[in-house]
Structures are given as C-alpha cells and as structure tokens.
FIDO-390288 format. One record per residue (C-alpha): residue in one letter; x, y, z. Coordinates in steps of 0.1 Angstrom, whole numbers. Layout:
+------+-------+-------+-------+
| rest |    xx |    yy |    zz |
+------+-------+-------+-------+
|    A |     X |     Y |     Z |
...
+------+-------+-------+-------+
This chain:
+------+-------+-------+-------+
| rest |    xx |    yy |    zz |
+------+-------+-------+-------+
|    X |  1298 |  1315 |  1002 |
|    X |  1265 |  1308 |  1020 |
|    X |  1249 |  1279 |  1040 |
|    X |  1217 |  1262 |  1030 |
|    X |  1195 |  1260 |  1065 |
|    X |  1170 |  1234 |  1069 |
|    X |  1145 |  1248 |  1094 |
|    X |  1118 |  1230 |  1110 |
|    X |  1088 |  1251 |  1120 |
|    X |  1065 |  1244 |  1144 |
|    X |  1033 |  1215 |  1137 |
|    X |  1011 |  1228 |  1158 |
|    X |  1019 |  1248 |  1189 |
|    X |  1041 |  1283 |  1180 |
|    X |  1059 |  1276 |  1211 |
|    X |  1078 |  1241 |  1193 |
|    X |  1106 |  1261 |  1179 |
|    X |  1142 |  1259 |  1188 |
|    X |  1159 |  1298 |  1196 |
|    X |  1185 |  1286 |  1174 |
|    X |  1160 |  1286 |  1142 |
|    X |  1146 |  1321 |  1151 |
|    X |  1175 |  1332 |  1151 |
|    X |  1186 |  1319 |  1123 |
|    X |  1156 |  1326 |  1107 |
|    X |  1167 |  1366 |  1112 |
|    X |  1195 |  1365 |  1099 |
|    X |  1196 |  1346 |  1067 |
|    X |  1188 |  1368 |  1037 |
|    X |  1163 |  1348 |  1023 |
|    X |  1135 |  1323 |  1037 |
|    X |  1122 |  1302 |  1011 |
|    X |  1088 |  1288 |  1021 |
|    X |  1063 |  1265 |  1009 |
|    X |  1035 |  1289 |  1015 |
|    X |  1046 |  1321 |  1023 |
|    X |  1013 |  1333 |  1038 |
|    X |  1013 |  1304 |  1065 |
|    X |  1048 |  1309 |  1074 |
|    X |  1041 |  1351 |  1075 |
|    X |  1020 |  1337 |  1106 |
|    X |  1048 |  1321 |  1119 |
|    X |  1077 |  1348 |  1114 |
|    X |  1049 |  1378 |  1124 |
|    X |  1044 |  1358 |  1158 |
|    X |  1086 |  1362 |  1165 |
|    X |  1088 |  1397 |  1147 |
|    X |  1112 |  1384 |  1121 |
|    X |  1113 |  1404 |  1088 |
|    X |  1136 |  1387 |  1067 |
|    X |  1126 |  1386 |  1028 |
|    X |  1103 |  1356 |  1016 |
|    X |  1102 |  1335 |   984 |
|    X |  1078 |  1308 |   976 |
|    X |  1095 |  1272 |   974 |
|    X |  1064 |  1244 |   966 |
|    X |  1059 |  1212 |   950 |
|    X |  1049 |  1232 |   916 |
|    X |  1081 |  1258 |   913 |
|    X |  1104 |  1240 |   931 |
|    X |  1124 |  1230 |   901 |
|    X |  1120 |  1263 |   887 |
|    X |  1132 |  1280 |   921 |
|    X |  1165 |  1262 |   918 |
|    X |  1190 |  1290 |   901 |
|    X |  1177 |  1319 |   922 |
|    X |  1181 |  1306 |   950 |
|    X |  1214 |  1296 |   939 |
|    X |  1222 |  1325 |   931 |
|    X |  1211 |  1342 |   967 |
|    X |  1237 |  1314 |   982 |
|    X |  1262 |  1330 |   963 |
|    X |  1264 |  1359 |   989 |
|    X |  1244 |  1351 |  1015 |
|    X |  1227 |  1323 |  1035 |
|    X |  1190 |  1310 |  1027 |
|    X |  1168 |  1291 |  1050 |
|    X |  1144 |  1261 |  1039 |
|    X |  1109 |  1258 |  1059 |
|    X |  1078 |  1243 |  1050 |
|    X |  1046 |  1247 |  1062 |
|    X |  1052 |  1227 |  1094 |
|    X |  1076 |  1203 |  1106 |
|    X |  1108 |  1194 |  1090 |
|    X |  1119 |  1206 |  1053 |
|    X |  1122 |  1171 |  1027 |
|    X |  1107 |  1151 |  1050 |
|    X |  1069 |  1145 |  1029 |
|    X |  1073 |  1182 |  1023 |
|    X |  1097 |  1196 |   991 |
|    X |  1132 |  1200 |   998 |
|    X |  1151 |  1173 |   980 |
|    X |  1159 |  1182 |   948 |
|    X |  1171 |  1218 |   964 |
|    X |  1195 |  1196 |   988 |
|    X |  1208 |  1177 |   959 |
|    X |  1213 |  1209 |   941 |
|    X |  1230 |  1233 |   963 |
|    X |  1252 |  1201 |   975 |
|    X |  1265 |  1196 |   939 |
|    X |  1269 |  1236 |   935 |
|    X |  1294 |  1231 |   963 |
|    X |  1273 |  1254 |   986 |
|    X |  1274 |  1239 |  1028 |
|    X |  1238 |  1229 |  1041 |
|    X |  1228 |  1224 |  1077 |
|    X |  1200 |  1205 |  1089 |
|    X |  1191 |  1220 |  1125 |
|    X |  1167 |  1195 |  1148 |
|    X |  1132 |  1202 |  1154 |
|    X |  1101 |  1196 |  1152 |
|    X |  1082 |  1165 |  1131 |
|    X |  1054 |  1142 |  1137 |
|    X |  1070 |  1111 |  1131 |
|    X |  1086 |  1111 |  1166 |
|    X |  1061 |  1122 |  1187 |
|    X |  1037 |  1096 |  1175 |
|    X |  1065 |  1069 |  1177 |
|    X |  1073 |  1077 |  1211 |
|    X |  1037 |  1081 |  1228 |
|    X |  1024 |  1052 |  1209 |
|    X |  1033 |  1025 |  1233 |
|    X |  1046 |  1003 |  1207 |
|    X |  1085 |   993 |  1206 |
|    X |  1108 |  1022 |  1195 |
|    X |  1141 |  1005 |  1191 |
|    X |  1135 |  1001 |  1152 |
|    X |  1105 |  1018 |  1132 |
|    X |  1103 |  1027 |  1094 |
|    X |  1086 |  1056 |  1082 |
|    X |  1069 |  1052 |  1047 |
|    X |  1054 |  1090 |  1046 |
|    X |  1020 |  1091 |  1030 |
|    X |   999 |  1060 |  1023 |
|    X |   997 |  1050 |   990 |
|    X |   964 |  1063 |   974 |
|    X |   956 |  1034 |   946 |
|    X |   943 |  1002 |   962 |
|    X |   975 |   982 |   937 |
|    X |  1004 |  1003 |   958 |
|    X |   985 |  1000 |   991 |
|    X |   986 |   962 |   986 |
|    X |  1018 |   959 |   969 |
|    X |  1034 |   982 |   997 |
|    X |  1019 |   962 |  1026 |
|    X |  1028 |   926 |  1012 |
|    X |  1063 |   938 |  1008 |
|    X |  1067 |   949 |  1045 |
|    X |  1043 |   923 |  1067 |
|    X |  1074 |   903 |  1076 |
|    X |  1093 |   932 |  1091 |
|    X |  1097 |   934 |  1125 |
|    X |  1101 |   971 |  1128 |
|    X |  1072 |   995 |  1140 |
|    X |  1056 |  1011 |  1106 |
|    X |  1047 |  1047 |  1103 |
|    X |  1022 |  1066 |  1078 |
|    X |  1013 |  1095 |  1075 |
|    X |   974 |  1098 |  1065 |
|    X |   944 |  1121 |  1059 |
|    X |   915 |  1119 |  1081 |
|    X |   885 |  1111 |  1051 |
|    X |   909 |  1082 |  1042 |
|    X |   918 |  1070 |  1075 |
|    X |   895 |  1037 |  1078 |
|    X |   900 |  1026 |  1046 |
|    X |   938 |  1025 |  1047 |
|    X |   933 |  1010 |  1081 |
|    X |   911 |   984 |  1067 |
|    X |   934 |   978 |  1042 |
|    X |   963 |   972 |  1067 |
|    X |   941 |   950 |  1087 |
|    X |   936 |   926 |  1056 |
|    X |   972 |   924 |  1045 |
|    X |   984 |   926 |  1078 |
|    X |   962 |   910 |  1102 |
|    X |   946 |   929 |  1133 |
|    X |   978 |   946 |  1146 |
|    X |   983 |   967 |  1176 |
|    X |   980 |  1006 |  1164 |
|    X |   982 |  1037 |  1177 |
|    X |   963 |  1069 |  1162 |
|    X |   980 |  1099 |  1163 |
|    X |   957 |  1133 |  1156 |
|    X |   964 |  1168 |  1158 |
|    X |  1001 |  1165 |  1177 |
|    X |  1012 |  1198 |  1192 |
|    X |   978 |  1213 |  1185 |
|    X |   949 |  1221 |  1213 |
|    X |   930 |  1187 |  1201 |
|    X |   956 |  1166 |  1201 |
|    X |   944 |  1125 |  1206 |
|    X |   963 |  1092 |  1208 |
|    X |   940 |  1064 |  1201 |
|    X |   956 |  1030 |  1208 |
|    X |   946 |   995 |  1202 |
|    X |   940 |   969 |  1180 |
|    X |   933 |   978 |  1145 |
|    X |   896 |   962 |  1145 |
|    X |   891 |   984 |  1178 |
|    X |   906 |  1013 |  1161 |
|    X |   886 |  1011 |  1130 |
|    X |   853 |  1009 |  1150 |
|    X |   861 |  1038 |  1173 |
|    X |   869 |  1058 |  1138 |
|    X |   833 |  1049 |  1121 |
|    X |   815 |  1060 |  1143 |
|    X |   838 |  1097 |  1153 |
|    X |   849 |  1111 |  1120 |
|    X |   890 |  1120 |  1126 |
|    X |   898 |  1156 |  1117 |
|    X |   929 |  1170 |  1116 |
|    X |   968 |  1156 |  1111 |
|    X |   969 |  1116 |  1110 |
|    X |   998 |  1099 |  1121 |
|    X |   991 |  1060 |  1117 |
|    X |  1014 |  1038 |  1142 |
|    X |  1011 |   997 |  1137 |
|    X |  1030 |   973 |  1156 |
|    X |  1060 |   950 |  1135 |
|    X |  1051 |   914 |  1129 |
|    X |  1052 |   889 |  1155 |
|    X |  1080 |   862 |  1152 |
|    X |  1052 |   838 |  1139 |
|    X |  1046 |   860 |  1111 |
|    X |  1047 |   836 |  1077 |
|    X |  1076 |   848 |  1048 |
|    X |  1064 |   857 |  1020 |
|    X |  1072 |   834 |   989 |
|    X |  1090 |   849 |   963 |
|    X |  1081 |   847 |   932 |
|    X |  1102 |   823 |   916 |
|    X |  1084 |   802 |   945 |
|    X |  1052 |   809 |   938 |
|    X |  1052 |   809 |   898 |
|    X |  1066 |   770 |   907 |
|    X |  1036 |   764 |   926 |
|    X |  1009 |   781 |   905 |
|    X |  1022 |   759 |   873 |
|    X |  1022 |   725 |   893 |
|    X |   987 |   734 |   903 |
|    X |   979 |   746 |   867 |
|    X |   992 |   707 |   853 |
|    X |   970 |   695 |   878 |
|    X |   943 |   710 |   860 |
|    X |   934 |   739 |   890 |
|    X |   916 |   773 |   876 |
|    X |   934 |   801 |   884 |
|    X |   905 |   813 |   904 |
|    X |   908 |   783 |   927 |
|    X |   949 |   786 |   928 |
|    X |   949 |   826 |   935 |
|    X |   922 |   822 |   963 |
|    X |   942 |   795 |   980 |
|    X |   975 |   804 |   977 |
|    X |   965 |   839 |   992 |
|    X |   963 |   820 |  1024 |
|    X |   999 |   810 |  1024 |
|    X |  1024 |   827 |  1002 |
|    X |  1020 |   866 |  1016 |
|    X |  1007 |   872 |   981 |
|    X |   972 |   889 |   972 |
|    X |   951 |   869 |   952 |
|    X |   954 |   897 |   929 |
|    X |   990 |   897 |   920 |
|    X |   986 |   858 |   917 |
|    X |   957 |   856 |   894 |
|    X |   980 |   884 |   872 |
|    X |  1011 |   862 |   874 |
|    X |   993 |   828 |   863 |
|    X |   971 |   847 |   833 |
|    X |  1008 |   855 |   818 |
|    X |  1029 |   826 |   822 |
+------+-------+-------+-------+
C-alpha cells in the first residue's frame, strides 16, 4: 500500500528544497503536478526522471481514481507549482480522498511564503492568521475585513500585484492605517520587503508598480480597537432610530462610525426589516 507525499517545491530560488524531497521525489512512481512543464524545470535541474501526471484546479476531481489507483502499488508525490501542496494551491480534495481510501499521507516541511513574510515583517509572530488570496468582489473584501478588525492576530494575504493598492486601500478603510509589511518576489533575485504604515505603503506602490509574488502583512488591532456590534445589536438600534423618524441614509452613514459595520450592510439590513 503506498504513501501520499506532500512535496513543497521551491518559490523562487532552486536551491529552497529539502534532500529529503528530492529524494523522495525519485523514488515515488508518480509525481502529480500542477503544471507539469514548470515542474520539468524543477526535476530537470536535480536530474530526476520519475513519470509526471497533471493534477490542477480543472482535473483535479477527475484525477482522483487514477491516482488511486497508482497508490495501490506504489507511492505518489503531490507538488504544485511552488511552495507547499493545499495551501492556495489544489491538494484538498486528493487529501480527503486518499485519507478515506485508507491509503497513509505525509506532509514533508518546506518551503511557503506565508512564513517568510511573517517572520521578516517586523510585526509580532506569536499569533497570525492566514486568509490566502484576497477576496476579489468589493461585498467579500468588506464583509471579510469587518469580521476580523477586532482580532489581535497579525493577518496574512496573499495578493496580485495589478490589485495590490486597491485591496490595500480597502484594508485601510475598514481597518484604519495599520502597520504593513509588503512582501514581493521572496526567494527570487528581486525580492523586497516594504514596511510601514499602510497610507505610506500605498503611496510608495502608486507611484512604483509591484511586479511579481505579493505577500500582504498588517499588524492585529490595537487594544483600543472598538467590537463590532452584532447584529441583533444593531437591528435594535437602526429601528429606535427608524421610530424616531431617521432615513436610512442618515442612520447607515452614522452608525458606520460606531458599530464596525459598513454603511452598506446597514442600509441592506434596515431596507428589509
């Protein structure tokens, strides 16, 4: 019966790859990659020849009962593009899968992003939370960010570079001007840490376009950070305002100030009551 391998493949530098997973990665009998012409690089470079199958957000469903069916005799190794399988990359649902099929599956340590930005950041690394891409509709960026701000924990994105001021922009209006930290291009030749506020942040950014890998950083909230209402609290408030005769512009725009809410949500909640 074989064992499932979770590989993590370098994110930048070919050198950021444990001797354990190229070994590994030459013995298994089959390497199921995200995109098996980046990861030829990649296994070319160490002179590893082992057989490869496509695994990707688009067949990875349908990949399921042949690789199953590989485990069966042998052992198969999971690698994406770069970094660590299942972690923003696919990987799950084959986890799940070979778990339940009764098949063993290892999860060797390497490389990732997530860390390195953390850790280089300057901002407290005791407790962080990792959220994986932003969100892309401007709805989910604001629910996602209303639900956190009272968290004390250093938050971590993920982020692409033609969308990087906006969603900082959009964190510094639900969250306030936080400290950041910019991560770009981590393990690569160009790699850059910009740290700061995110106002100072932003303004560096509009004026030198990010390319590459974005890793976004920001600070926890401060112990004067307000709670957000919930909402049986601030349906409460929006009908005693609403008997005392209050629009529901006037009652979204100022409870915005105080409840952790966007205006948005409230105006949607009053409409409907």
């Amino acid at each position: 019966m074989g064992t499932l391998y979770l590989v993590p493949t370098p994110i930048g530098n070919l050198e950021d790859i444990t001797i354990r997973a190229v070994r590994i990665l030459g013995e298994v009998a089959l390497i199921a990659a995200e995109d098996t012409r980046t990861s030829r690089i990649l296994l070319d470079h160490y002179d590893i020849s082992t057989p490869l199958t496509s695994y990707h957000e688009h067949n990875k469903l349908t990949k399921l009962d042949s690789i199953l069916s590989t485990l069966a005799d042998g052992d198969v190794a999971l690698i994406s593009d770069a970094g660590t399988p299942a972690i923003s990359d696919p990987g799950y649902e084959l986890v799940k899968a070979v778990i339940q099929a009764g098949y063993r599956v290892e999860a060797l340590p390497g490389a990732n992003a997530v860390l390195p930005a953390l850790t280089a950041s300057g901002l407290p690394t005791d407790t962080f939370l990792f959220l994986g891409f932003f969100p892309r509709k401007t709805g989910d960026q604001v629910a996602l960010l209303t639900d956190i701000a009272t968290l004390k924990h250093t938050l971590i994105f993920y982020e692409s570079p033609n969308r990087l001021v906006d969603t900082l922009g959009m964190i510094h209006q639900v969250l306030g001007n936080r400290a950041v930290a910019v991560a770009r291009e981590i393990s690569k030749k160009f790699e850059e840490f910009l740290r700061g506020d995110v106002e100072m942040v932003v303004a560096h950014f509009q004026t030198h376009s990010p390319r590459g890998e974005i890793v976004i950083v920001v600070g926890g909230a401060g112990d004067d950070a307000p709670r957000k209402w919930s909402e049986s609290q601030l349906r409460d408030e929006i009908a005693k305002r609403r008997a005392d005769g209050d629009s529901m512009k006037s009652i979204a725009h100022d409870l915005a100030e105080i409840s952790g809410w966007h205006k948005r949500d409230i105006y949607a909640l009053g409409v409907h009551e």
